[in-house]
KOLBALUM-388676 format. One record per residue (C-alpha): x, y, z; residue in three letters; residue number from 1. Coordinates in Angstrom, 1 decimal. Layout:
<sites>
      x      y      z resn resi
      X      Y      Z  ALA  NUM
...
</sites>
This chain:
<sites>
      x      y      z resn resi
   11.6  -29.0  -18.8  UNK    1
   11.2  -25.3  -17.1  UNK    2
   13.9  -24.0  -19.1  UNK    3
   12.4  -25.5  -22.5  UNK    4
    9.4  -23.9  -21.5  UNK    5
   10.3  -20.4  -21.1  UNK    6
   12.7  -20.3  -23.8  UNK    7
    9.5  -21.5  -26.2  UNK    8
    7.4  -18.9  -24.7  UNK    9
   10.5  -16.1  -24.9  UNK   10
   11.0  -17.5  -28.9  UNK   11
    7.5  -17.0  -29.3  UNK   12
    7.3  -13.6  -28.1  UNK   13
   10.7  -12.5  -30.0  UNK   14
    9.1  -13.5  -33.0  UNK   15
    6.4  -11.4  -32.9  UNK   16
    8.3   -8.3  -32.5  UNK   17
   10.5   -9.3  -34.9  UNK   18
    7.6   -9.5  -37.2  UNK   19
    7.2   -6.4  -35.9  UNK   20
   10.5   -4.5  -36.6  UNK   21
   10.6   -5.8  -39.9  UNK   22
    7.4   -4.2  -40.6  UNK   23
    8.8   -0.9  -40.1  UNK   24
   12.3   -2.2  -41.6  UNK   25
   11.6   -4.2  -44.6  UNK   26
    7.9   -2.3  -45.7  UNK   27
    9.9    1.0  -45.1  UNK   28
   13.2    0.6  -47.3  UNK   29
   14.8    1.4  -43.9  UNK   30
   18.9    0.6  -43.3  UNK   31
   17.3   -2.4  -41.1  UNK   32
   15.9   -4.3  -43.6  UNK   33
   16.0   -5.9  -46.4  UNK   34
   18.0   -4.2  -49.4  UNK   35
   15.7   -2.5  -52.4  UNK   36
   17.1   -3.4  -55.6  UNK   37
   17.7    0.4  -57.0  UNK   38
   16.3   -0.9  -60.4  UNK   39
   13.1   -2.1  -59.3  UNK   40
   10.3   -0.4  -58.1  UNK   41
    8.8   -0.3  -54.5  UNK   42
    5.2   -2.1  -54.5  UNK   43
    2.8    0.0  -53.0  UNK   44
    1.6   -1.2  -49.7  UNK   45
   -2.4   -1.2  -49.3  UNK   46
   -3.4    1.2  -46.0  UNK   47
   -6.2    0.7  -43.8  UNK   48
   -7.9    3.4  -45.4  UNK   49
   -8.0    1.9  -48.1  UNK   50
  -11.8    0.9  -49.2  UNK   51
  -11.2   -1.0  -52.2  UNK   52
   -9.2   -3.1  -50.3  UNK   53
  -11.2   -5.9  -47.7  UNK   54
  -11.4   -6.3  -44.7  UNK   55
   -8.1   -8.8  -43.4  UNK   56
   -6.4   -6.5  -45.5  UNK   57
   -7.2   -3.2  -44.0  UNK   58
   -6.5   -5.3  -40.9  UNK   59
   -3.0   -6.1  -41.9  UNK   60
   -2.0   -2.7  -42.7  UNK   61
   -3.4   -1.6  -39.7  UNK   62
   -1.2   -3.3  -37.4  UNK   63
    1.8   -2.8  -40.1  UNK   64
    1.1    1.3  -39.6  UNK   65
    1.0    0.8  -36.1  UNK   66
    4.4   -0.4  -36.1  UNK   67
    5.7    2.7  -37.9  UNK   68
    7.3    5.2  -35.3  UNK   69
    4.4    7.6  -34.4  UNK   70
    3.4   11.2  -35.2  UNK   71
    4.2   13.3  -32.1  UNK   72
    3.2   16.4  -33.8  UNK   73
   -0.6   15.8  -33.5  UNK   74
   -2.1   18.2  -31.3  UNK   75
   -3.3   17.3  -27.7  UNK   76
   -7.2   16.9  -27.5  UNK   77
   -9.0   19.9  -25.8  UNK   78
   -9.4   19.2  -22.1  UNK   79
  -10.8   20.8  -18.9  UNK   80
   -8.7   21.2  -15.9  UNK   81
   -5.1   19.9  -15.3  UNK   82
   -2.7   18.5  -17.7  UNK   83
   -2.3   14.8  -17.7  UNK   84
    0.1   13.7  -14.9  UNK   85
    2.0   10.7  -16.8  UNK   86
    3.0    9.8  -20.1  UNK   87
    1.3    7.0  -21.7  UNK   88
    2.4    4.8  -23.0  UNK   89
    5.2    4.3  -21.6  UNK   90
    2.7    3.7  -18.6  UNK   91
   -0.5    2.2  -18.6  UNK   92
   -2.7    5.4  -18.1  UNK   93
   -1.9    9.3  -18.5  UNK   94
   -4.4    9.9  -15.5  UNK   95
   -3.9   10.0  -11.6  UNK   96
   -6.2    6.8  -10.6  UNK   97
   -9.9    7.5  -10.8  UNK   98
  -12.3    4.4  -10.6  UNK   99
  -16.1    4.8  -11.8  UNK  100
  -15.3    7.3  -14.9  UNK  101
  -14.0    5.6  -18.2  UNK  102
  -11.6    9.0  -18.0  UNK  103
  -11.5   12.1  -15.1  UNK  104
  -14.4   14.7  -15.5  UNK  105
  -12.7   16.9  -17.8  UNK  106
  -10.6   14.8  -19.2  UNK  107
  -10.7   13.8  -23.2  UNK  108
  -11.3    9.8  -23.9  UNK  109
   -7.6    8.8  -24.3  UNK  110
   -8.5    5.4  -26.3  UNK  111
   -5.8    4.4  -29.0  UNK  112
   -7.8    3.5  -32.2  UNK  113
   -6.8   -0.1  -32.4  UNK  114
   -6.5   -2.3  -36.1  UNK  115
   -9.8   -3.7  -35.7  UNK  116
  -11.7   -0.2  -35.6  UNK  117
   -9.4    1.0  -38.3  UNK  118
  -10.4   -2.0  -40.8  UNK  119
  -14.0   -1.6  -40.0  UNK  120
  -13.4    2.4  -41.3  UNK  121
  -15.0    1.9  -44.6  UNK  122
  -17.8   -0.5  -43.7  UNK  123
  -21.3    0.4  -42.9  UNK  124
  -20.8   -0.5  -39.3  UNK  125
  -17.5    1.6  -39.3  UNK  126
  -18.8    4.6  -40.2  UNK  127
  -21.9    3.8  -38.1  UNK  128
  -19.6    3.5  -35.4  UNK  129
  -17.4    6.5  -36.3  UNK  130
  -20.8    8.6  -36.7  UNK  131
  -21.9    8.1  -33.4  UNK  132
  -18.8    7.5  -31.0  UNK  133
  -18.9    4.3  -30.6  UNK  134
  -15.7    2.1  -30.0  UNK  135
  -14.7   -1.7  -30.7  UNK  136
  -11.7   -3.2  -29.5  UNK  137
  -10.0   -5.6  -27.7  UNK  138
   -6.7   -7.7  -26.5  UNK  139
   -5.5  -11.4  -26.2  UNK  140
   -3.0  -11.7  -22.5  UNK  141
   -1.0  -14.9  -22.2  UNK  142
    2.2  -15.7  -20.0  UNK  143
    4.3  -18.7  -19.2  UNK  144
    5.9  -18.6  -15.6  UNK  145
    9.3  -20.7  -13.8  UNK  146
    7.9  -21.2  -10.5  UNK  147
    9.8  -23.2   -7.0  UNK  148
    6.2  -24.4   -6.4  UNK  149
    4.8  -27.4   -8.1  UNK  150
    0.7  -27.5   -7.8  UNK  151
    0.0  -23.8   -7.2  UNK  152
    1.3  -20.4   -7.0  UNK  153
   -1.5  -19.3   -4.9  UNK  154
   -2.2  -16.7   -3.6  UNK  155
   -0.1  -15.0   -6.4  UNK  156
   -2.5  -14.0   -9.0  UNK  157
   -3.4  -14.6  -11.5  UNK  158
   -0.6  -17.1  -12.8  UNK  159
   -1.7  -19.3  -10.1  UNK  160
   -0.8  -22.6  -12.2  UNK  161
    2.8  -22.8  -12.2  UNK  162
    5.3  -24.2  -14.7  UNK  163
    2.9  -23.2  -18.0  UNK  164
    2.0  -21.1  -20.4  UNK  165
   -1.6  -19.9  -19.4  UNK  166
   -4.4  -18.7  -21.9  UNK  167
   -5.3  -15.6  -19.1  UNK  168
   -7.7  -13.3  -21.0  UNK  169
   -9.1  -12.4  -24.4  UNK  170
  -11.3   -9.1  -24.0  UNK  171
  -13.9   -7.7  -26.4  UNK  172
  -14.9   -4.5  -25.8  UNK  173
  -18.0   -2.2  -27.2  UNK  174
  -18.1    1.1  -25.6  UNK  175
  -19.1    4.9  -26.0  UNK  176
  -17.4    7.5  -23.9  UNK  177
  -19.1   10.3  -22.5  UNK  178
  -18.0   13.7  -23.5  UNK  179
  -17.1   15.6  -19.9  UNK  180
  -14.5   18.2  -21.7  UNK  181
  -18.2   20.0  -23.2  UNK  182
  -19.8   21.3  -20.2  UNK  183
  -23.3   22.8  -22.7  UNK  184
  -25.8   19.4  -23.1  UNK  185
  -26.4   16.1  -21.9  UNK  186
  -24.3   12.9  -22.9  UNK  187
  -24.7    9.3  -22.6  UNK  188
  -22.3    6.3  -22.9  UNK  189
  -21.9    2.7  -22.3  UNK  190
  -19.6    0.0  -21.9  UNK  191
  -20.2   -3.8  -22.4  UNK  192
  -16.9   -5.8  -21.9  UNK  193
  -16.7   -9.3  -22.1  UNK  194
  -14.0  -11.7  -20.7  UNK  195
  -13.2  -15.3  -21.7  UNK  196
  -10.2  -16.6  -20.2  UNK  197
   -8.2  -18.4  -16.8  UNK  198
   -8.6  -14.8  -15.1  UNK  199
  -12.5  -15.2  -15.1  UNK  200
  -11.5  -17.5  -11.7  UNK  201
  -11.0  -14.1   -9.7  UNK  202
  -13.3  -12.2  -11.8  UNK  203
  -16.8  -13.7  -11.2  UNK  204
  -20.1  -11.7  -10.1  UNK  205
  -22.5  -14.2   -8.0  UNK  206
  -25.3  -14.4  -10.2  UNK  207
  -23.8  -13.4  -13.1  UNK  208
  -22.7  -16.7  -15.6  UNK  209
  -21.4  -17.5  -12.2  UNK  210
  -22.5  -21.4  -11.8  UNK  211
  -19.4  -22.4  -14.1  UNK  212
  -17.1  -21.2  -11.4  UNK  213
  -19.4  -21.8   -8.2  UNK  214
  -21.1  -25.1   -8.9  UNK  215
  -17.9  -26.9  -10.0  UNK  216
  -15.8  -28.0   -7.3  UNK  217
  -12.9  -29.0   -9.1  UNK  218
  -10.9  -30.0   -5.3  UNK  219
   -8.0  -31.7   -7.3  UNK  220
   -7.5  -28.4   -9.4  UNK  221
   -5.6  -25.3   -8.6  UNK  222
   -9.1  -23.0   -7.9  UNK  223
  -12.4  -24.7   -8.3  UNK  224
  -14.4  -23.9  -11.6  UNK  225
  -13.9  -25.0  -15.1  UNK  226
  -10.1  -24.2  -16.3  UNK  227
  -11.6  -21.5  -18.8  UNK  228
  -15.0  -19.4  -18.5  UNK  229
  -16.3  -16.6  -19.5  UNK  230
  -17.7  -12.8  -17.6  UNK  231
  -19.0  -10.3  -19.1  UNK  232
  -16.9   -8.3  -16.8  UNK  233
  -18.4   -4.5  -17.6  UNK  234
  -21.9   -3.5  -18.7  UNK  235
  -23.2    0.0  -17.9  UNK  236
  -24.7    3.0  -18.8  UNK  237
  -23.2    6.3  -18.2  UNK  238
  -25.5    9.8  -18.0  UNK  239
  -23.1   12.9  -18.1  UNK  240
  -25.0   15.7  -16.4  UNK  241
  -22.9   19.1  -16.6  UNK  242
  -24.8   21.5  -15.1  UNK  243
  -24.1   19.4  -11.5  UNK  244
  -21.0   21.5   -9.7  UNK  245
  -18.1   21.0  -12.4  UNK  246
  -19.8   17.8  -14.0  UNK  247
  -21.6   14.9  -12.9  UNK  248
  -21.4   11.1  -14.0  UNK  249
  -24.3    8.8  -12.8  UNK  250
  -23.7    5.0  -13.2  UNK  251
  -26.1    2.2  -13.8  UNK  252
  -25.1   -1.2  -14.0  UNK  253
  -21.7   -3.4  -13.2  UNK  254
  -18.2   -1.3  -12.9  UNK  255
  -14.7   -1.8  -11.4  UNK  256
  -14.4   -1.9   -7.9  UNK  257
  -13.2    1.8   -7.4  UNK  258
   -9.8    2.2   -5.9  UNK  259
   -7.0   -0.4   -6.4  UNK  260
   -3.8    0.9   -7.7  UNK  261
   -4.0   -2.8  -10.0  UNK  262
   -7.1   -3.2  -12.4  UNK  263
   -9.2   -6.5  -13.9  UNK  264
   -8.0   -5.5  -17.1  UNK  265
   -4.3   -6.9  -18.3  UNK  266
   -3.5   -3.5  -20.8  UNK  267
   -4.5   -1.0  -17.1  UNK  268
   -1.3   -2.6  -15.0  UNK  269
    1.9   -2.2  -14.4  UNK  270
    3.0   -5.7  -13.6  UNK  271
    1.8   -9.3  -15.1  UNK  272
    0.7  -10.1  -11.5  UNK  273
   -0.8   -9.3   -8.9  UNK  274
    0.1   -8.1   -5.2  UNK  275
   -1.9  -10.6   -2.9  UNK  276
   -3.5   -7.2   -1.4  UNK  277
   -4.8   -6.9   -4.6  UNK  278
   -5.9  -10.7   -5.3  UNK  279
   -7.8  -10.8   -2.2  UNK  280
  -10.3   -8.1   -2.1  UNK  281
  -13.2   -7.4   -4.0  UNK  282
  -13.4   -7.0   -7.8  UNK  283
  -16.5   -5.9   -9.4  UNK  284
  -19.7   -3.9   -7.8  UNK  285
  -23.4   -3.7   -9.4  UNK  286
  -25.8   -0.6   -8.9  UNK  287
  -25.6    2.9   -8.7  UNK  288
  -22.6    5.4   -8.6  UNK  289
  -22.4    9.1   -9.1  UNK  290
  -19.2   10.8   -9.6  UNK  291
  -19.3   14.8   -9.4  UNK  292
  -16.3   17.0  -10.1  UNK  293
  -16.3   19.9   -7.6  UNK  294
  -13.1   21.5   -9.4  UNK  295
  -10.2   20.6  -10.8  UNK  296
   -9.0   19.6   -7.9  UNK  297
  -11.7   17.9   -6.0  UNK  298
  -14.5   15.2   -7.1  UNK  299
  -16.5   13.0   -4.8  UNK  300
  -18.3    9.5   -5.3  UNK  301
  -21.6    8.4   -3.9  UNK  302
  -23.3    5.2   -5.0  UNK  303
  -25.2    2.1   -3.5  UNK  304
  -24.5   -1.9   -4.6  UNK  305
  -25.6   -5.3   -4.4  UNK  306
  -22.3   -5.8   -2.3  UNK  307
  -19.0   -7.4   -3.5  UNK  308
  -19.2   -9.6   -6.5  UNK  309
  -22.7  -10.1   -6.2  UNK  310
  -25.5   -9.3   -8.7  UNK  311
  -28.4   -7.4   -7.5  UNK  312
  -30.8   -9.5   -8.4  UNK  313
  -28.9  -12.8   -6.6  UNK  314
  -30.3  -13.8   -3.0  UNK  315
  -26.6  -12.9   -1.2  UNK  316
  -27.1   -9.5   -2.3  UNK  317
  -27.0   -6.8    0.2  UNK  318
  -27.6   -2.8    0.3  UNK  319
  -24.5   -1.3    0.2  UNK  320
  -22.4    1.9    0.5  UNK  321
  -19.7    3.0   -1.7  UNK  322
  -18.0    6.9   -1.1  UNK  323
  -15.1    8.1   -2.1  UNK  324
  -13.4   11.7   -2.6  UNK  325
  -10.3   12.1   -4.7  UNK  326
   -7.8   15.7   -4.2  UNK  327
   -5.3   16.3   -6.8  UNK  328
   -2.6   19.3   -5.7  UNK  329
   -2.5   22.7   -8.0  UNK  330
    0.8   21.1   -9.2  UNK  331
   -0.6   17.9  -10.1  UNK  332
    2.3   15.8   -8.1  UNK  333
    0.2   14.7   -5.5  UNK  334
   -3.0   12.5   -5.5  UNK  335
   -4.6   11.2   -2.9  UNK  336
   -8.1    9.2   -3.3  UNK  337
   -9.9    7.9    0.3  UNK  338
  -13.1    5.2   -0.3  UNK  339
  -15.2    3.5    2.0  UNK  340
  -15.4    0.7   -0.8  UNK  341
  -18.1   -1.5    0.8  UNK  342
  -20.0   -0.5    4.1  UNK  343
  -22.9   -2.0    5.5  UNK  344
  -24.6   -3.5    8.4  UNK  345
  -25.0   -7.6    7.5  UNK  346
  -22.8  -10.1    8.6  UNK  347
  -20.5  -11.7    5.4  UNK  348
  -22.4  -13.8    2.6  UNK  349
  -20.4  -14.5    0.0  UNK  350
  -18.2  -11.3   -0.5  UNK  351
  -19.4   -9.3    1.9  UNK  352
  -16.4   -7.8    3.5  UNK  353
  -16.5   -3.9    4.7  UNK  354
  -13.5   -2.0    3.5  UNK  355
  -11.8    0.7    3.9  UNK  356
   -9.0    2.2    1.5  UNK  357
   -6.2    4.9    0.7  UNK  358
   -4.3    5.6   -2.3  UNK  359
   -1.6    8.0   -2.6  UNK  360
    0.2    9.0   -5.3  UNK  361
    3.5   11.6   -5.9  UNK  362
    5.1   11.9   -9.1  UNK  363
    8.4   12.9   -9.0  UNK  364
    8.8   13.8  -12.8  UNK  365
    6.5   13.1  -15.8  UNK  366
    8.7    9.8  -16.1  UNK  367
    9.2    8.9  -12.7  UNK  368
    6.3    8.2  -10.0  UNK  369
    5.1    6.5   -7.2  UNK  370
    1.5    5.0   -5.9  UNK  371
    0.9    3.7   -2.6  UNK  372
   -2.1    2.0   -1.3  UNK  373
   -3.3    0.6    2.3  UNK  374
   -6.8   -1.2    3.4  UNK  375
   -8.6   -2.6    5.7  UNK  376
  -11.3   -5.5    5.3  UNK  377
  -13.4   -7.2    7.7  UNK  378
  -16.2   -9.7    7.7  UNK  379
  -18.8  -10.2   10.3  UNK  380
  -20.3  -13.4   11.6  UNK  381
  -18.0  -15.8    9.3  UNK  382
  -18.7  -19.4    9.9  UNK  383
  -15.8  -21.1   10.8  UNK  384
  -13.8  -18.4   12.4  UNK  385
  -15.7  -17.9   15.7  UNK  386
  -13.5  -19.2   18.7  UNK  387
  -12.2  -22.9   19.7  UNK  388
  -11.0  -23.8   16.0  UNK  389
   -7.9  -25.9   15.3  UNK  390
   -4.6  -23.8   15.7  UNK  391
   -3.3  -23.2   12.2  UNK  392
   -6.3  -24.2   10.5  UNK  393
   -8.2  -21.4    8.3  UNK  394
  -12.1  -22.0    9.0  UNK  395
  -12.1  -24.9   11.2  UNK  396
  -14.0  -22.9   14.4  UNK  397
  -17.2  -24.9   15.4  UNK  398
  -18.3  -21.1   15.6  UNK  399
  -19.1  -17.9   13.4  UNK  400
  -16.6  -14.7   14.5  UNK  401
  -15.1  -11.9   12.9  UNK  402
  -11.8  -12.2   10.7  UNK  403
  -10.1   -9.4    9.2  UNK  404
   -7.2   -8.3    7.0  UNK  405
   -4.9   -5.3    6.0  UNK  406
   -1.8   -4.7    4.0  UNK  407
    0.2   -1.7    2.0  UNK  408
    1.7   -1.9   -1.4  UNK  409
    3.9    0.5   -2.8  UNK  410
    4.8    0.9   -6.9  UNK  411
    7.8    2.8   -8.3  UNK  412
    7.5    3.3  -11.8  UNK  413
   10.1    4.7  -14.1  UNK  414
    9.5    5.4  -17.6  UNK  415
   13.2    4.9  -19.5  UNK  416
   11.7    5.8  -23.0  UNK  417
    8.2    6.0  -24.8  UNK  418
    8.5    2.6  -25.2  UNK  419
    9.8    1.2  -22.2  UNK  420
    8.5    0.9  -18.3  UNK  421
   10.0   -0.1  -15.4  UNK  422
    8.2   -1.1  -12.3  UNK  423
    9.1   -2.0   -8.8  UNK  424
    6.6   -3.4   -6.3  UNK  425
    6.7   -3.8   -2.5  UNK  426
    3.9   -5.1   -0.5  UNK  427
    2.8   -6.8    3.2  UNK  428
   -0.4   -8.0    3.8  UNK  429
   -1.6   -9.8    7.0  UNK  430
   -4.5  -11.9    7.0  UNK  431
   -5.1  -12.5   10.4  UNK  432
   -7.2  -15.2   10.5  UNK  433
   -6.7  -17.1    7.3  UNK  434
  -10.6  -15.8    5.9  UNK  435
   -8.8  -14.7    2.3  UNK  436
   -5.9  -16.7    1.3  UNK  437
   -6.9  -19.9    3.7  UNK  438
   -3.6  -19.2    5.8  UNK  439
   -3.4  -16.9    9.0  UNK  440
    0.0  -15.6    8.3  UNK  441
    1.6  -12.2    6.9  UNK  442
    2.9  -11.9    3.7  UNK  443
    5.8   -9.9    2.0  UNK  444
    6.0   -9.7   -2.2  UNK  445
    8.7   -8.4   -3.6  UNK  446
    8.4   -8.0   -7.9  UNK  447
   10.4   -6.2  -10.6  UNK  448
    9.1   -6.3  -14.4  UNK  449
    9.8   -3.9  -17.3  UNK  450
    6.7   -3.6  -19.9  UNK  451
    8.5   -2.9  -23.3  UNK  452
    5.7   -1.5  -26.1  UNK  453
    7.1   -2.9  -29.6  UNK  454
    4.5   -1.1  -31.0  UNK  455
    1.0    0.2  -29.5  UNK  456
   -0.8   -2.9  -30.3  UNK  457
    1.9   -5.6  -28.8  UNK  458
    3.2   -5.1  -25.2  UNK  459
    6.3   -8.0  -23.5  UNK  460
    6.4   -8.1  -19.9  UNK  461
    9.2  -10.0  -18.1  UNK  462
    8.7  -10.3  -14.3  UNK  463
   10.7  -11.7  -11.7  UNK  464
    9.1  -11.6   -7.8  UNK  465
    9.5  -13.1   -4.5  UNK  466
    6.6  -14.3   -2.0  UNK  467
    7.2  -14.9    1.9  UNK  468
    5.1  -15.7    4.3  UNK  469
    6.1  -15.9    8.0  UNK  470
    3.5  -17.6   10.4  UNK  471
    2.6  -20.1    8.2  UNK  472
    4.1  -21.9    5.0  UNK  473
    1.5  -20.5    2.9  UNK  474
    2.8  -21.4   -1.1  UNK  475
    2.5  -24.4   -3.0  UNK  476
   -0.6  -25.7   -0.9  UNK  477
    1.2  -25.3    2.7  UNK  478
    4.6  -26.9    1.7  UNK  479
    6.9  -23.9    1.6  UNK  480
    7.2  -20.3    3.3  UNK  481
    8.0  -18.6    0.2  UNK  482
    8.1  -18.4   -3.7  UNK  483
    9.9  -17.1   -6.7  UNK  484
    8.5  -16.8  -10.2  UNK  485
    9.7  -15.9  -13.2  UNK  486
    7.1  -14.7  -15.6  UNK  487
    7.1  -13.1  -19.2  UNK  488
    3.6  -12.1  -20.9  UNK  489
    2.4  -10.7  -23.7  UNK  490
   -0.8   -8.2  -24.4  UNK  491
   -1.6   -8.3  -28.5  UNK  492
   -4.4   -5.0  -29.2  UNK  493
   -7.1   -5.9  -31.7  UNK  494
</sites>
């Protein structure tokens, strides 16, 4: 039955980038398609800059242009600063990480301009749109996993039912990127992003479309909450103020929590899932951020939030502090980027944890690099884990207390083309008393997956990673002290 499954969801994939290939074999007369009858004439092809053609046509071509090999003789966009550190694709950003800015201060907006905007170039809206900076696009994310366990892969994330093909996110994003090359007038931007999907499980904001998830149990289900909801994951304004040091960005609204390696986002990974560092801290953070570039070299983040996952406006809600400072060396192979991610004074409601977090990353060549990240987390006056609970038993203290949680991941990425990624992840977590995964044990994950682009609109990602956890059989609902999954996925651009 596994090995059915897989190979439908491996067919399924291989015929999309077939499709794919003979796009740019087939349409192009090319040695790999299908022989063109000397005698008869090519039919022209319509383009997606087209306008007397509609809408699902322009569409088509889009995506049948994108599978064309690209131009690599267009010229770089102007920036302001140091070169882009990566190539990208084959990874998933150009940039050393950066949370709170759509791009680095000083860096150009590095968007590909998807089918969907390039259909919509001859309509009112496009050119509206086009006009005015403003960006529409999106992705669909599914993947089918082999796992040992039976009822949940848990605390892997976020293919946390096994044995399945899982609907994990379709993304629609509307979005205007501020212009922080310029450094002579004001700019403004935005970014609304919605999310409807399994992945919405890990993504909710108390308070926000959050009673789908909080106010259905669900205790015979894998996670509690309907099987599919919907967050809309991003919405904020951005206020570029250059005259501020080197550039300021100030925030308003719901972002990204700042400084994971891994991202909410399928297309910003490296991997289909997720370390368990990663799964268990928080995701999103509501209020007010400033990000100011002191050189090329230096930029600091100040900014104050509802707390962890938790509107503004929602009773759990507490004042909190965000800072972090990012350093980039003169030679631009070495980042390092320090945040006190949450800090304040209250004892934990709902995702109040204080944190504390390091990334560090060293390329080695523009196709070979290396991020590392380490935390710390702590909530105070938890009920449940206060003295005198039941040994082995996450939670069960008559008594509120303290519990608290750290763990390093490391990622190895290797680029062995412009269309092909290779990425290695190592990771140990401890969660001392159980508070995030509902097991007091430590964890080791071990994951290898290679994210082959067939064209810049479809990305395949085979995975293959191993979970162990050592003071407690902690996978498939306390049954076993370890795991293997194999995974493939698939990100379609729109």
């Amino acid at each position: 039955m596994r090995c059915a499954m897989l190979t439908a969801v491996w067919t399924t994939l291989g015929a999309i980038s077939s499709a794919y290939a003979m796009a740019s074999g087939v349409l192009m007369g090319s040695p790999g398609g299908m022989p063109v009858d000397a005698g008869q004439a090519t039919p022209s092809l319509a383009q997606s800059s087209d306008c007397a053609e509609n809408i699902l046509t322009c569409l088509g071509a889009a995506y049948r242009e994108d599978a064309q090999p690209s131009d690599s003789s267009s010229p770089a966009p102007a920036r302001r600063g140091l070169a882009a550190p990566l190539d990208s694709p084959a990874f998933p950003s150009a940039e050393w990480q950066l949370g709170g800015v759509s791009f680095p201060i000083g860096a150009p907006d590095e968007n590909s301009q998807y089918p969907l905007e390039k259909a919509l170039g001859c309509t009112t809206l496009g050119q509206w749109m086009q006009k005015h900076r403003i960006e529409m696009f999106g992705w669909v994310n599914v993947a089918g996993n082999l796992s040992t366990s039976r009822f949940t892969n848990f605390p892997l994330s976020y293919a946390v039912r096994p044995n399945r093909v899982e609907f994990n996110q379709v993304v629609f994003n509307v979005q205007r990127i501020v212009d922080t090359v310029q450094t002579d007038h004001l700019d403004w931007g935005f970014d609304v992003s919605t999310l409807y999907g399994y992945d919405y499980h890990f993504t909710t904001m108390k308070g926000v479309f959050s009673n789908q998830l909080l106010n259905n149990p669900a205790p015979n289900a894998q996670l509690p909450g309907h099987i599919y909801g919907i967050d809309p994951m991003l919405f904020y304004a951005d206020l570029y103020v250059p005259w501020v040091a080197e550039g300021m960005v100030i925030r308003f609204g719901r972002w990204l929590s700042l400084p994971d390696i891994e991202a909410q986002f399928s297309p910003n990974n490296y991997l289909v899932t997720h370390s368990v560092l990663y799964t268990a801290d928080p995701y999103t953070q509501m209020g007010v951020l400033t990000t100011t570039r002191l050189s090329a070299q230096w930029t600091v983040q100040l900014g104050i939030n509802g707390s962890n996952d938790t509107a503004v406006w929602n009773h759990s809600a507490r004042p909190t502090l965000q800072a972090c400072a990012r350093w980039v060396s003169a030679d631009n192979n070495d980042m390092l980027y320090p945040c006190i991610n949450s800090l304040n004074g209250d004892n934990y409601n709902y995702d109040n944890v204080q944190m504390y977090v390091a990334t560090w990353g060293h390329r080695f060549s523009q196709r070979f690099h290396m991020l590392t990240e380490a935390y710390e987390m702590y909530g105070r006056g938890i009920p449940g884990y206060g003295p005198g609970g039941t040994p082995g038993v996450a939670g069960s203290s008559p008594l509120s207390g303290e519990a608290g949680e750290f763990g390093v991941v490391n990622y190895l990425n290797f680029e062995l083309d412009t269309r092909n990624m290779v990425s290695i992840r190592n990771e140990f977590y401890n969660d001392e008393k159980g508070q995030r995964t509902g097991y007091a044990t430590r964890y080791t994950t071990h994951t290898v997956g290679l994210t082959h682009w067939v064209s810049q609109d479809l990305e395949i990602r085979p995975e293959l990673r191993y979970d162990h956890s050592y003071d407690e059989a902690a996978y498939d609902k306390g049954k076993h002290d370890y795991q293997f999954v194999a995974l493939i996925g698939a990100i379609l651009h729109y």
